[in-house]
C-alpha positions, 0 to 999 in steps of 0.5 A: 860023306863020300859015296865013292871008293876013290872019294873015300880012299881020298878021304882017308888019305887026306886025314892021314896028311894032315895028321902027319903036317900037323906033326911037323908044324908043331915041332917047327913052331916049338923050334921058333918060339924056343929060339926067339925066347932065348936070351942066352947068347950061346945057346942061339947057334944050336938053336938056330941050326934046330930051327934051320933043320925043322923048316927044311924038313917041312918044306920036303915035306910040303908042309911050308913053301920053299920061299916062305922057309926062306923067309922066316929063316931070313928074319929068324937069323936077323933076330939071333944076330 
């Protein structure tokens, strides 16, 4: 354990994050896997656009890379096409 106030404010600080990017990839996977499990053709826009939407707000958020949301939104449209 920290013995230091800034190590312990630094503690504290460290487990409210990684609370909060947990949050955030948990919806961001949720929102993948619901689009590669989908089979309805219609439905794959407004999915699409929901996963589209949860990678841009973890890459604000620092949770993903710029380039890794890029990435996976790459291959996730390949796949709805």
């Amino acid at each position: 354990m920290p013995t230091l106030v800034s190590s312990k404010k630094r503690l504290r600080q460290e487990s409210v994050r990684q609370r909060r990017s947990a949050t955030v990839k948990s919806a961001l996977r949720t929102a993948i896997k619901r689009l590669r499990e989908n089979t309805d053709a219609k439905a794959a826009p407004e999915l699409l656009g929901q996963a589209y939407s949860k990678l841009d707000k973890a890459v604000k958020r620092n949770v993903v890379h710029r380039r890794t949301a890029a990435r996976i939104k790459s291959r996730l449209t390949r796949q709805a096409g």
